[in-house]
KOLDOMI-338680 format. One record per atom (N, C-alpha, C, O): residue number from 1; residue in three letters; atom name; x, y, z. Coordinates in steps of 0.2 Angstrom, whole numbers, plus 2048, in hexadecimal, padded with zeros to 3 digits. Layout:
BEGIN
 num residu atome   u   v   w
 NUM    ala    CA   X   Y   Z
...
# end
This chain:
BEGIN
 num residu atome   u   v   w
   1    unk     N 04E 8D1 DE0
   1    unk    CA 051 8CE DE6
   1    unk     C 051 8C7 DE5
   1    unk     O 056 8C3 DE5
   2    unk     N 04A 8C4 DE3
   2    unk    CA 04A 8BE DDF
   2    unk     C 050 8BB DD9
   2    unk     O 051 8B5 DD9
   3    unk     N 051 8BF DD6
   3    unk    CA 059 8BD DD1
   3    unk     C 05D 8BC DD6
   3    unk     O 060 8B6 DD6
   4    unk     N 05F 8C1 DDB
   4    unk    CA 067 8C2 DDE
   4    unk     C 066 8BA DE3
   4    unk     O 06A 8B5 DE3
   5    unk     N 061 8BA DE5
   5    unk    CA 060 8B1 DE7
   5    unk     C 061 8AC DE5
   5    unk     O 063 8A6 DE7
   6    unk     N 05E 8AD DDE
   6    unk    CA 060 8A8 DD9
   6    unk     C 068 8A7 DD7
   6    unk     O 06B 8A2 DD5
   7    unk     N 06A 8AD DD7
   7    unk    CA 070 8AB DD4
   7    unk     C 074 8AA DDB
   7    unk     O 076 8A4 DDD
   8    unk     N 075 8AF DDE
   8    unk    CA 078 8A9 DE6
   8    unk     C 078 8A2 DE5
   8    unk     O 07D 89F DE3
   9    unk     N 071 89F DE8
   9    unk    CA 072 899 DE6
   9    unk     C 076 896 DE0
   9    unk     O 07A 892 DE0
  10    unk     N 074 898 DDB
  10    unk    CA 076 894 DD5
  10    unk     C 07F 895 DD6
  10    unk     O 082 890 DD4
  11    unk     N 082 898 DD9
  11    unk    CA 089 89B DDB
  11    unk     C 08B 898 DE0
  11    unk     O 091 896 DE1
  12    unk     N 085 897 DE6
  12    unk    CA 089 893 DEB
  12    unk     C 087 889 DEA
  12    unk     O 089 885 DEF
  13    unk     N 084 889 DE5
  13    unk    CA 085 883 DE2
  13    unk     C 08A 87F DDD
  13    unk     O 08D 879 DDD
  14    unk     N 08A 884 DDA
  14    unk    CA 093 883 DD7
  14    unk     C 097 884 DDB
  14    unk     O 09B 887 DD8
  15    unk     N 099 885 DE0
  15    unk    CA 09C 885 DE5
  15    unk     C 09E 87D DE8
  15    unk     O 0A3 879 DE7
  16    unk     N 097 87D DEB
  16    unk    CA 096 877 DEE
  16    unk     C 097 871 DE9
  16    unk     O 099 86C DEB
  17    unk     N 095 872 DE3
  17    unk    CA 098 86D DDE
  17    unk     C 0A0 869 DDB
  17    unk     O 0A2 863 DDA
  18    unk     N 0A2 872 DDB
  18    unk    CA 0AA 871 DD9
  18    unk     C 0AE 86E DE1
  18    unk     O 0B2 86A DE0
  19    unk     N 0AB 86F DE9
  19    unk    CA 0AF 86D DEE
  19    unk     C 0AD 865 DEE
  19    unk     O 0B1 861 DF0
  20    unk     N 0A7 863 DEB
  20    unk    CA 0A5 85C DEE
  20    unk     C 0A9 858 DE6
  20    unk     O 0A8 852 DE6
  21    unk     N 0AB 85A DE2
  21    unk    CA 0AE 857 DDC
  21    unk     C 0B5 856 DDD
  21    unk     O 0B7 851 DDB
  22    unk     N 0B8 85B DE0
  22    unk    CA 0BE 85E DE1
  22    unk     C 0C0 858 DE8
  22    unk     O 0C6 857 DE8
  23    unk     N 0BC 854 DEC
  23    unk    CA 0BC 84F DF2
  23    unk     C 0BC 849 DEE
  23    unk     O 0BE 844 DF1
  24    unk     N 0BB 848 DE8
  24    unk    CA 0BB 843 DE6
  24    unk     C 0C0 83F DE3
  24    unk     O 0C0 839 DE3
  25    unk     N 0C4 845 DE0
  25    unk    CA 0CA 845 DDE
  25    unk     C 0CF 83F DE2
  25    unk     O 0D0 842 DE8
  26    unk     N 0D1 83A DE3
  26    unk    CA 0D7 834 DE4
  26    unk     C 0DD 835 DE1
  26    unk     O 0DD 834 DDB
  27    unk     N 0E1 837 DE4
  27    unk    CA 0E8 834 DDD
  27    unk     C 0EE 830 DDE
  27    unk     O 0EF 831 DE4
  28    unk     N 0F2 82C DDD
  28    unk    CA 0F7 829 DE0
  28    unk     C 0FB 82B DDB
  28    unk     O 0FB 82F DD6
  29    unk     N 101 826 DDD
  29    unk    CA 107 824 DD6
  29    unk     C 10C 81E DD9
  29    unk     O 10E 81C DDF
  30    unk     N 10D 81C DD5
  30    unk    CA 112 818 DD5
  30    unk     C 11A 818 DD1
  30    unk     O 11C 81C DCF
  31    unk     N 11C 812 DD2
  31    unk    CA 123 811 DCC
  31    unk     C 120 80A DC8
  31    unk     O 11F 805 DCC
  32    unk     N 120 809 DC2
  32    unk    CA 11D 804 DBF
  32    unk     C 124 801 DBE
  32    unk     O 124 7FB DBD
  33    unk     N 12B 804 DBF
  33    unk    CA 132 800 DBD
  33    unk     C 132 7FC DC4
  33    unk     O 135 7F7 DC4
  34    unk     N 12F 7FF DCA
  34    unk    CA 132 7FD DD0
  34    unk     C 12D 7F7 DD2
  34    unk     O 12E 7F3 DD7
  35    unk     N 128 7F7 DCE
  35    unk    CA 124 7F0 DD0
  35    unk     C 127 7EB DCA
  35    unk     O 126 7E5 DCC
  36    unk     N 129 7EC DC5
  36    unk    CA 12A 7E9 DC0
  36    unk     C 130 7E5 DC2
  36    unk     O 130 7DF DBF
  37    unk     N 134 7E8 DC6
  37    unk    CA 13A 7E7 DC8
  37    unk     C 13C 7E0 DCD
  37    unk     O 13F 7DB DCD
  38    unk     N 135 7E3 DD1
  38    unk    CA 133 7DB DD6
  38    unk     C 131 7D5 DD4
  38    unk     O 130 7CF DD7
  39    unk     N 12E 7D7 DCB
  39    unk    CA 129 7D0 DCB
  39    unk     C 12D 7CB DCB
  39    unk     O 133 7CD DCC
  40    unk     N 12C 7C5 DCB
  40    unk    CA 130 7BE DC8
  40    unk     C 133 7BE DC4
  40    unk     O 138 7BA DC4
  41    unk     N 131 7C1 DBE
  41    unk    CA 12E 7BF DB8
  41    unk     C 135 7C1 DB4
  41    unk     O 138 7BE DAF
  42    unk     N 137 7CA DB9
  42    unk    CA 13E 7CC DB5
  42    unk     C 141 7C7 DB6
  42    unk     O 142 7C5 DB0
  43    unk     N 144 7C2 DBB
  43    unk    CA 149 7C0 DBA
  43    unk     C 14B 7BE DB6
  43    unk     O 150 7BF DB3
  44    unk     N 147 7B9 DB3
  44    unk    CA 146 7B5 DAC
  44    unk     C 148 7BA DA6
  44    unk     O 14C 7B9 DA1
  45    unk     N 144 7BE DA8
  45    unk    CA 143 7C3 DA1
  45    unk     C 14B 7C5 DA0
  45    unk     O 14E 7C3 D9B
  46    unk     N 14E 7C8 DA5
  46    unk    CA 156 7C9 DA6
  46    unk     C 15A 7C4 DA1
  46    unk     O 15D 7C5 D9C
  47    unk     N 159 7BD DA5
  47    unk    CA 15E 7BA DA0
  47    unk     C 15D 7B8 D9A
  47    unk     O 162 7B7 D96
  48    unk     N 156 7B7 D98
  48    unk    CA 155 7B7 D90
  48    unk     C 157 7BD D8B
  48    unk     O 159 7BD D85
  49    unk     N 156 7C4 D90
  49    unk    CA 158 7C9 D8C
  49    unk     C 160 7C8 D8A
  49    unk     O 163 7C8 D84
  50    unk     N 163 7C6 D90
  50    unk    CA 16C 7C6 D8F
  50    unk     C 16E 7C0 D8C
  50    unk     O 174 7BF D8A
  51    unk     N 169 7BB D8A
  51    unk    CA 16B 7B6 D85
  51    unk     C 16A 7B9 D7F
  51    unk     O 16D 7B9 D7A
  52    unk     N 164 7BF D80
  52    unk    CA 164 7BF D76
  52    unk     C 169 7C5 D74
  52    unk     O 16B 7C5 D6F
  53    unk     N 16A 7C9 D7A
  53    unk    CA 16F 7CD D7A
  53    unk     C 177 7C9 D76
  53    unk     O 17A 7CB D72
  54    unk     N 179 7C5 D7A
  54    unk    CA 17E 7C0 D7A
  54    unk     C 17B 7BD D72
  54    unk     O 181 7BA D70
  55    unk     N 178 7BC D6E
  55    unk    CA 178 7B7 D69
  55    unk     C 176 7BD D64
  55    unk     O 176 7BC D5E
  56    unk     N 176 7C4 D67
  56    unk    CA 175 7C8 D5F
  56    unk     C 17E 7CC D5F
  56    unk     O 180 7CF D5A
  57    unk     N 181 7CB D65
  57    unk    CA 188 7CE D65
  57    unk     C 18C 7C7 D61
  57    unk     O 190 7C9 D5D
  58    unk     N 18B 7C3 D62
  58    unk    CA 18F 7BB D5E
  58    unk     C 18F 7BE D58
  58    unk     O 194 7BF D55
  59    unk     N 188 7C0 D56
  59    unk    CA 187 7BF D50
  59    unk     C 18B 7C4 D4A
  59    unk     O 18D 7C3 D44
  60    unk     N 18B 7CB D4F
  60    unk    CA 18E 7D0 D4C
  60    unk     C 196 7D0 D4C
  60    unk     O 19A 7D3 D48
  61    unk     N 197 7CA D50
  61    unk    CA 19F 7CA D51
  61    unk     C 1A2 7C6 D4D
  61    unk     O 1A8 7C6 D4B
  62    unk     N 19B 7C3 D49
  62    unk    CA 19D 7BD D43
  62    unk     C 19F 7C1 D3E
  62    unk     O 1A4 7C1 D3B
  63    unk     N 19B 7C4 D3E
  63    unk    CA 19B 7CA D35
  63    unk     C 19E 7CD D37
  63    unk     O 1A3 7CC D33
  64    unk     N 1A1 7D4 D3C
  64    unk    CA 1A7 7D7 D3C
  64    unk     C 1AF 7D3 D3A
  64    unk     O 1B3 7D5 D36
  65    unk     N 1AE 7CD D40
  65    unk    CA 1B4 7C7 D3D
  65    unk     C 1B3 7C7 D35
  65    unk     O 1B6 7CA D31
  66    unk     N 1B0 7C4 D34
  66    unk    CA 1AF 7C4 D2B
  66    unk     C 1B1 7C9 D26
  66    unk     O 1B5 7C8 D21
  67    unk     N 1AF 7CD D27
  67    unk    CA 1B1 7D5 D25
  67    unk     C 1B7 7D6 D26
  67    unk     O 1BB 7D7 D21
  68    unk     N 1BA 7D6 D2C
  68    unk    CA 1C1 7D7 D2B
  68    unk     C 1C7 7D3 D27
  68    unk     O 1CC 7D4 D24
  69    unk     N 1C3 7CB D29
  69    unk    CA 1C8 7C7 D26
  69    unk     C 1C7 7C9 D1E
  69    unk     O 1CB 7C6 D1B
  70    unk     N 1C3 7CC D1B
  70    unk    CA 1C2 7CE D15
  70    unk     C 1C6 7D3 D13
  70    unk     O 1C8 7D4 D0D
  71    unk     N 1C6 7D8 D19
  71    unk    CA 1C9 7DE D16
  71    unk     C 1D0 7DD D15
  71    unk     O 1D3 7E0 D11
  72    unk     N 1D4 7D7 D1B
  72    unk    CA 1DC 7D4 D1A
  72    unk     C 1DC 7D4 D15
  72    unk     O 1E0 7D7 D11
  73    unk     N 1D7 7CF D13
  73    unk    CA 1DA 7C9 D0C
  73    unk     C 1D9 7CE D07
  73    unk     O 1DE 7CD D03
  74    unk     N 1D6 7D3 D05
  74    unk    CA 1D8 7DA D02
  74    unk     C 1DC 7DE D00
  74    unk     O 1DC 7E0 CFA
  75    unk     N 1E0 7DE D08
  75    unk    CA 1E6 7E4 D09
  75    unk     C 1EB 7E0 D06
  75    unk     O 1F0 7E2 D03
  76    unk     N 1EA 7D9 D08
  76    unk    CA 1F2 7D4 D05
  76    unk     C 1F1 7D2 CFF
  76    unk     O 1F6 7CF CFD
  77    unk     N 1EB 7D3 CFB
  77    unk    CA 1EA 7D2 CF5
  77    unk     C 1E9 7D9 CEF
  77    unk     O 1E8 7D9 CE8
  78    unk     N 1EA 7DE CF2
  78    unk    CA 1E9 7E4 CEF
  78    unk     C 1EE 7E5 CEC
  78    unk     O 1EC 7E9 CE7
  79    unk     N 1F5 7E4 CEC
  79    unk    CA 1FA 7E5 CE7
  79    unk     C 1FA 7E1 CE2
  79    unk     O 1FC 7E3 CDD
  80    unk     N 1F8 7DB CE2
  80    unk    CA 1FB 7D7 CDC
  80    unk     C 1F0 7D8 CD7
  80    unk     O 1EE 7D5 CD1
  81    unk     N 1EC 7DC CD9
  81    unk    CA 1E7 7DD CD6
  81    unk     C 1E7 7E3 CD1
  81    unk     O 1EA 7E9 CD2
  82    unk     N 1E2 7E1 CCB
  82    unk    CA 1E2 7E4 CC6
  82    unk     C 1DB 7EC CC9
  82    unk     O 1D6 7EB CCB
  83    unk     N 1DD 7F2 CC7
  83    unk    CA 1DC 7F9 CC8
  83    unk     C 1D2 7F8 CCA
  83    unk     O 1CF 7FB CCE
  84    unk     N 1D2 7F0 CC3
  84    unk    CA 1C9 7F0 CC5
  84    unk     C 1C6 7EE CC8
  84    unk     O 1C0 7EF CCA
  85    unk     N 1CD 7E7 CCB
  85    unk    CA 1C9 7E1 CD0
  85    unk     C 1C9 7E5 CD5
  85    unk     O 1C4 7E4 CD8
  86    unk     N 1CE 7EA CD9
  86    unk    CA 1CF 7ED CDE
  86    unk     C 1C9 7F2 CDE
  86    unk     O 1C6 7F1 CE4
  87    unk     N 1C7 7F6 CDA
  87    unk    CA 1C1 7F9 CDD
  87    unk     C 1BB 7F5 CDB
  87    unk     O 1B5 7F7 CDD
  88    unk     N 1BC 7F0 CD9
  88    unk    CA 1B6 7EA CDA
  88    unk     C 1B4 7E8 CDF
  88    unk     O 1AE 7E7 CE0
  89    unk     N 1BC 7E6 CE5
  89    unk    CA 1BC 7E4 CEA
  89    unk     C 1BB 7E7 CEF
  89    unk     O 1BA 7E5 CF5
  90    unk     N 1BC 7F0 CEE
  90    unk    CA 1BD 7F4 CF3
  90    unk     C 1B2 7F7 CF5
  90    unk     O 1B0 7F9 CFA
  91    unk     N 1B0 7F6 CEE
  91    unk    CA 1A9 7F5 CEF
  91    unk     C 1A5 7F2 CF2
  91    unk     O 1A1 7F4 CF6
  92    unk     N 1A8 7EB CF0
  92    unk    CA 1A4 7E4 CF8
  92    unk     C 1A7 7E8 CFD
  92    unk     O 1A3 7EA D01
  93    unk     N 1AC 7E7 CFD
  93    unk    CA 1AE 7E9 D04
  93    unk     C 1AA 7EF D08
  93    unk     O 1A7 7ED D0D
  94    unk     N 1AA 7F5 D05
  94    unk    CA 1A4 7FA D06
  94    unk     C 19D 7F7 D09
  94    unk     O 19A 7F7 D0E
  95    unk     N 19B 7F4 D03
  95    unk    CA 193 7F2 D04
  95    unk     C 194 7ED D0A
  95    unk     O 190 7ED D0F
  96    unk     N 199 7E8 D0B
  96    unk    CA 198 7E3 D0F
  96    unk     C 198 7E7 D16
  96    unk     O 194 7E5 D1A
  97    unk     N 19D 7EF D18
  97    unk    CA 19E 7F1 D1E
  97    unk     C 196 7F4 D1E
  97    unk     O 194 7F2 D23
  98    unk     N 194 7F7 D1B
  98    unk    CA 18D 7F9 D1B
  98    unk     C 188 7F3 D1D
  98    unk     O 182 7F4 D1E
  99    unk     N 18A 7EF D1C
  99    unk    CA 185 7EB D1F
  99    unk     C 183 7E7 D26
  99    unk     O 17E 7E5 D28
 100    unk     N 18B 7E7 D28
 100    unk    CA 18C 7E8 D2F
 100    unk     C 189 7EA D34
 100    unk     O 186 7E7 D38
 101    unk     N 18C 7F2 D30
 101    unk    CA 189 7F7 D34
 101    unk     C 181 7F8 D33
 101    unk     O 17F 7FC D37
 102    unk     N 17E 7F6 D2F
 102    unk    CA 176 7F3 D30
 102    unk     C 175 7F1 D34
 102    unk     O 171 7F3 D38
 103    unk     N 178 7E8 D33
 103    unk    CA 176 7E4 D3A
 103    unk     C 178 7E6 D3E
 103    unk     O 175 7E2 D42
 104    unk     N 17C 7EA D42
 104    unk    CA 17D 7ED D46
 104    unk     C 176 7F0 D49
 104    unk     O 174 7ED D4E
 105    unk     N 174 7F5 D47
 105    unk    CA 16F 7F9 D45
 105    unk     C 167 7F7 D47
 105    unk     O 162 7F9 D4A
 106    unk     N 169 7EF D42
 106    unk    CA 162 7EC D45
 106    unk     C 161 7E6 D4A
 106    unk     O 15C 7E3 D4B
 107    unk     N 166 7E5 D4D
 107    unk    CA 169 7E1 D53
 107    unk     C 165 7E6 D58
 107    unk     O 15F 7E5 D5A
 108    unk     N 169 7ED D59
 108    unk    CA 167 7F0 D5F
 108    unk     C 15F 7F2 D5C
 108    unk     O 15C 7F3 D62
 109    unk     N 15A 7F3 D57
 109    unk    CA 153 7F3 D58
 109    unk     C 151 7EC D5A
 109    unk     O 14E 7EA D5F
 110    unk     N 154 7E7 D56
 110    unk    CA 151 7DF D5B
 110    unk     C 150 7DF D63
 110    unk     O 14D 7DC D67
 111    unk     N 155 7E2 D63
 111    unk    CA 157 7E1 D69
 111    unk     C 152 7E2 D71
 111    unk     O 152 7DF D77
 112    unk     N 14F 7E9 D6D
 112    unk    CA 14B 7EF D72
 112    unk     C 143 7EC D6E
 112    unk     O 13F 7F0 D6F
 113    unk     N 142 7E7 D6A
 113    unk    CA 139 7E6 D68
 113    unk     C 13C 7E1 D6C
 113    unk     O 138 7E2 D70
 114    unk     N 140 7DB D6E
 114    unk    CA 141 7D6 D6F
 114    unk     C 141 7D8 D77
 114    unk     O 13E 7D3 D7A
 115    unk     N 143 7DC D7C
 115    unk    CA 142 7DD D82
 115    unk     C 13B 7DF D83
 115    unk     O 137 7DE D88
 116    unk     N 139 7E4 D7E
 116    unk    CA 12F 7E5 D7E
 116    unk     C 12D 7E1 D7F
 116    unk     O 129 7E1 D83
 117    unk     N 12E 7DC D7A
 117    unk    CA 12A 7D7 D7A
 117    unk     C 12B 7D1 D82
 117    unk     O 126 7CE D85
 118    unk     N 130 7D1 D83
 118    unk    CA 132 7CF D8A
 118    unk     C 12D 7D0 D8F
 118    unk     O 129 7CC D91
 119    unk     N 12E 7DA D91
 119    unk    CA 12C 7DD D97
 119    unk     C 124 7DC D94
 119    unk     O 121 7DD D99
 120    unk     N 121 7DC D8F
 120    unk    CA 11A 7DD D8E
 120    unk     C 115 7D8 D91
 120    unk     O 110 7DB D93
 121    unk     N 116 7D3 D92
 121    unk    CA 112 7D0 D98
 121    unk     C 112 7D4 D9F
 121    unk     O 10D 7D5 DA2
 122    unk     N 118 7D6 DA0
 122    unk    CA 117 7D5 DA8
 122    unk     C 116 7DD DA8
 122    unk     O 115 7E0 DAE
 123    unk     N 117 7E2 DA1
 123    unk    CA 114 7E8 DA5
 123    unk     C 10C 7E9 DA2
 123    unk     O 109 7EE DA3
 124    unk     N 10B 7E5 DA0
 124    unk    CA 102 7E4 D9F
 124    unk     C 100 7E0 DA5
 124    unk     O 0FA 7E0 DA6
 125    unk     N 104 7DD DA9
 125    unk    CA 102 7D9 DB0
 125    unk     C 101 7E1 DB4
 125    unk     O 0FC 7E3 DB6
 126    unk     N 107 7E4 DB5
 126    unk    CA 106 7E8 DB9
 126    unk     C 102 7ED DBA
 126    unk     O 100 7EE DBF
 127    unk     N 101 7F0 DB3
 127    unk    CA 0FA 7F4 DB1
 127    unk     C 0F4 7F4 DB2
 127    unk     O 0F0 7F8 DB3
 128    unk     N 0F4 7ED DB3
 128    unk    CA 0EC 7E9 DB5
 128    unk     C 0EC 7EB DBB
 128    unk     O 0E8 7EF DBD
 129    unk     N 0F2 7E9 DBF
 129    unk    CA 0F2 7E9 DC6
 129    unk     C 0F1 7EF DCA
 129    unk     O 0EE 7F0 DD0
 130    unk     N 0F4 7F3 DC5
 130    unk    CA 0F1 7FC DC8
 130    unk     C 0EC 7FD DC8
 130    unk     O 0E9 7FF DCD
 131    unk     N 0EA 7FC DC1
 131    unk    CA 0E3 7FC DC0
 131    unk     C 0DE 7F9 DC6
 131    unk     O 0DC 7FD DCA
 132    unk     N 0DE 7F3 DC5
 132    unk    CA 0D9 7F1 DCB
 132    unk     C 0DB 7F4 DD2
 132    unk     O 0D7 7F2 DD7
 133    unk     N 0DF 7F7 DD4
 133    unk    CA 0E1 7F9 DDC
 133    unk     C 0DE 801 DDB
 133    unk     O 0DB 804 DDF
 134    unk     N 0E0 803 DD6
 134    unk    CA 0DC 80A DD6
 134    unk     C 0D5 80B DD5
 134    unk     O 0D1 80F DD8
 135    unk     N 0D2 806 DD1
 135    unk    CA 0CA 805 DD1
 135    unk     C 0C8 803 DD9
 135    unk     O 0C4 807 DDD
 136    unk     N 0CC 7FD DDB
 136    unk    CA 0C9 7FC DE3
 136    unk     C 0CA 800 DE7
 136    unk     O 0C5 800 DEB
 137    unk     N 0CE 803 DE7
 137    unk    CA 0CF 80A DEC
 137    unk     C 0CE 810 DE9
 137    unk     O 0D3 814 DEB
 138    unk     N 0C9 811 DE5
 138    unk    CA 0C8 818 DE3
 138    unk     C 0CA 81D DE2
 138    unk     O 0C9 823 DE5
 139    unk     N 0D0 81B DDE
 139    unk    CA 0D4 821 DDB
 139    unk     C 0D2 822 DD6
 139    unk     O 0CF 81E DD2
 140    unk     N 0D3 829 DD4
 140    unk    CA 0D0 82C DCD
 140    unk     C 0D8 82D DC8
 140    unk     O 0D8 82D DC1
 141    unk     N 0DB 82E DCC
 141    unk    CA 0E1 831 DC8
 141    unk     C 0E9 82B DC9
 141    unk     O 0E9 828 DCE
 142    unk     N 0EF 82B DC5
 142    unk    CA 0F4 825 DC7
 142    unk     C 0F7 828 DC4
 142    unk     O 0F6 829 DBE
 143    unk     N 0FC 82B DC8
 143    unk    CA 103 82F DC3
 143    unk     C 109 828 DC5
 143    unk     O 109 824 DC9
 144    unk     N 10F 82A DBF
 144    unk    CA 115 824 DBF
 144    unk     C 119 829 DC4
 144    unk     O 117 82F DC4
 145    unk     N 11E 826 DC8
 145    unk    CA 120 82A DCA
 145    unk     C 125 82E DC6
 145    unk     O 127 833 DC8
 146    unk     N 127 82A DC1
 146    unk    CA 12E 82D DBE
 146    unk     C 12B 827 DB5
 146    unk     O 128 822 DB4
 147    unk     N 12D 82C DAF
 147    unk    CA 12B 82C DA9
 147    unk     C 132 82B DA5
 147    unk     O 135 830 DA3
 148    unk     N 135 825 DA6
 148    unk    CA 13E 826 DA5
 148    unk     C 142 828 DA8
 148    unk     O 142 824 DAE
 149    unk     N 145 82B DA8
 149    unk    CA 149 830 DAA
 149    unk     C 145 836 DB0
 149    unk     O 146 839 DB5
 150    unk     N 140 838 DAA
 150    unk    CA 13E 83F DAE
 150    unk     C 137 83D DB2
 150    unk     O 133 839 DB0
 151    unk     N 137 83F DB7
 151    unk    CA 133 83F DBE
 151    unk     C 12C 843 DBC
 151    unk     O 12B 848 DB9
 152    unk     N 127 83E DBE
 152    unk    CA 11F 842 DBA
 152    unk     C 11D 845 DBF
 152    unk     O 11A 84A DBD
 153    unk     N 11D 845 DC8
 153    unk    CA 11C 845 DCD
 153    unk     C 120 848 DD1
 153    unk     O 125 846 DD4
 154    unk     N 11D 84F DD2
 154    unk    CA 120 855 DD5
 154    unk     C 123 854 DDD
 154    unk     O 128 854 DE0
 155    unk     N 11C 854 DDF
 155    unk    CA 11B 854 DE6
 155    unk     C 114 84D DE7
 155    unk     O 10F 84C DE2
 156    unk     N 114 849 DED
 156    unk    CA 111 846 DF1
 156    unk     C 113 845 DF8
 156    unk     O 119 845 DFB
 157    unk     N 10B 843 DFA
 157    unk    CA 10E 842 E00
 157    unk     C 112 83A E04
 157    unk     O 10F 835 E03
 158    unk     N 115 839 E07
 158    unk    CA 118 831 E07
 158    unk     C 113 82D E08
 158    unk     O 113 828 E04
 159    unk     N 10D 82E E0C
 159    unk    CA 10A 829 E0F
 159    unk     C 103 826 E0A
 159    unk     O 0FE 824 E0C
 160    unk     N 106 827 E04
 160    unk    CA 103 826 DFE
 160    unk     C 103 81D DFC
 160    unk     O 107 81B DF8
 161    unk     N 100 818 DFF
 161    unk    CA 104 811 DFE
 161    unk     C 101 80F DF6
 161    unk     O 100 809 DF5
 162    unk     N 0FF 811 DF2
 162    unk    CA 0FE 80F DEC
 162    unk     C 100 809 DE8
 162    unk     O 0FC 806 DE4
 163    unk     N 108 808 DEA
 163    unk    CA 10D 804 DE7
 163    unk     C 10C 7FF DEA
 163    unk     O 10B 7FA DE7
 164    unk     N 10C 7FF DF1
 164    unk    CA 10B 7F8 DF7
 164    unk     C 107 7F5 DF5
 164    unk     O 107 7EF DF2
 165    unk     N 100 7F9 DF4
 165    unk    CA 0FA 7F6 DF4
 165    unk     C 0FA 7F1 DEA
 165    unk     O 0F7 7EC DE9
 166    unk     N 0FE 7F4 DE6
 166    unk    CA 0FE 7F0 DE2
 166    unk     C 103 7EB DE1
 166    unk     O 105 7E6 DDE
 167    unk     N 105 7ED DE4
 167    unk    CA 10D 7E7 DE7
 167    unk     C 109 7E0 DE9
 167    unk     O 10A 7DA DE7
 168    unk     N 105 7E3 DF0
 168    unk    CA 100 7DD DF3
 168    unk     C 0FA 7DA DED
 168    unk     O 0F9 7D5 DEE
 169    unk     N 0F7 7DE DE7
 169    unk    CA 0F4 7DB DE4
 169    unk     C 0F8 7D7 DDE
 169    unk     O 0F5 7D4 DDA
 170    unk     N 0FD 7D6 DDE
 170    unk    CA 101 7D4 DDA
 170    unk     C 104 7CC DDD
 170    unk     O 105 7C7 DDB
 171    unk     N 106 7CF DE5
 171    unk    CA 106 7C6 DE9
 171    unk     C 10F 7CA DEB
 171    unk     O 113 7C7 DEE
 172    unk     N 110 7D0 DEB
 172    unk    CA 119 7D1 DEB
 172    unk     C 118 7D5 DF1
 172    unk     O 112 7D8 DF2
 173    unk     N 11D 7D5 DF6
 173    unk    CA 11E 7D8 DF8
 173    unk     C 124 7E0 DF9
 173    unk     O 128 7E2 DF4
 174    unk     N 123 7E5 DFF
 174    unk    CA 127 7E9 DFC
 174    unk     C 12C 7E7 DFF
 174    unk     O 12C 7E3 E05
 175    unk     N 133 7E8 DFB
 175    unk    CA 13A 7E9 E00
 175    unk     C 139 7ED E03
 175    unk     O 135 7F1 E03
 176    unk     N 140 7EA E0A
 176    unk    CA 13F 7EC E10
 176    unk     C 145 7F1 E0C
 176    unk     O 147 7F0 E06
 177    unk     N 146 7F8 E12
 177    unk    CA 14B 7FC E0F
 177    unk     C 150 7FB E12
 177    unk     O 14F 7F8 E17
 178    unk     N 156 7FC E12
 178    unk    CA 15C 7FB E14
 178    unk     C 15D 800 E1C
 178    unk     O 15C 806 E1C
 179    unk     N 15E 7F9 E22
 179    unk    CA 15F 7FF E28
 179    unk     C 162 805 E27
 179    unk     O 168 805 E24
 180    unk     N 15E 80B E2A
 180    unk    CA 164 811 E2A
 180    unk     C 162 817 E24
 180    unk     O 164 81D E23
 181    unk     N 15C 813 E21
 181    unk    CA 15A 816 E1B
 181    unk     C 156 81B E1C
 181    unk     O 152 818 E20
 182    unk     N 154 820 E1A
 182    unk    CA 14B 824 E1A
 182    unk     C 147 822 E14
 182    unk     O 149 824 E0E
 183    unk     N 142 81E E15
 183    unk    CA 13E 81E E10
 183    unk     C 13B 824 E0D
 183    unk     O 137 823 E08
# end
């Protein structure tokens, strides 16, 4: 009779342990693009992007110009050339368009470590800022709302202000919503 007592309790223990653990549980979420979007800081970041955007498209426009005035001077020169200077020239020509199409190639990787490097202060700001709103208000758990394109976050309930409250540690306010709208 002694065991089946003992084990009860030990059973209504684990009980009482999994419900009072299970209360502890916090979770929110947020959008890290839609606080990101408010800081200050994009605006700047914007234009810098679309300058370096604008001076890696120059760049390419120089060497494609280049290339092709090379390949004119070729095609009007190609009759009066002898069988070896023509596939001598048709070889630059080759290596030169492969080159291009490189810089091309590494323009668009510049392009995307050069906006990292842009967005990387201000999403190491905003990390922080989760961070400490979710320590202060004891959340245990912080889903994104959306991972790209695809949505991490099935179901919540609205009245979740997680974002507000990192908004306000951050000094930003939320936009208002457009009259007429459902939040």
């Amino acid at each position: 009779m002694n065991k089946v007592k003992v084990i009860l309790s030990a059973v209504a223990l684990l009980f009482v342990g999994f419900a009072a653990q299970a209360q502890e549980v916090k979770i929110g979420y947020t959008s890290v693009e839609f606080i990101m979007d408010l800081m200050p800081e994009m605006e700047q970041i914007g234009a810098d992007i679309k300058d370096y955007e604008t001076q890696l498209q120059t760049n390419i426009q120089t060497k494609v110009a280049d290339f092709q005035r090379q390949v004119q001077a070729y095609q009007q020169a190609a009759t009066t050339m002898t069988d070896e200077a023509r596939a001598t020239k048709e070889q630059e020509l080759g290596k030169l368009e492969q080159d291009v199409q490189k810089y091309q190639q590494d323009a668009q990787v510049s392009y995307q470590r050069k906006l990292g490097e842009l967005l990387q202060p201000v999403q190491t700001k905003v990390i922080n800022a989760i961070n400490a709103v979710a320590a202060e208000n004891n959340y245990t758990h912080i889903f994104a709302e959306t991972a790209g394109q695809s949505p991490i976050l099935l179901y919540t309930k609205e009245d979740d202000k997680f974002t507000e409250l990192v908004l306000a540690k951050l000094g930003l306010k939320m936009p208002e919503a457009p009259a007429g709208t459902n939040q």
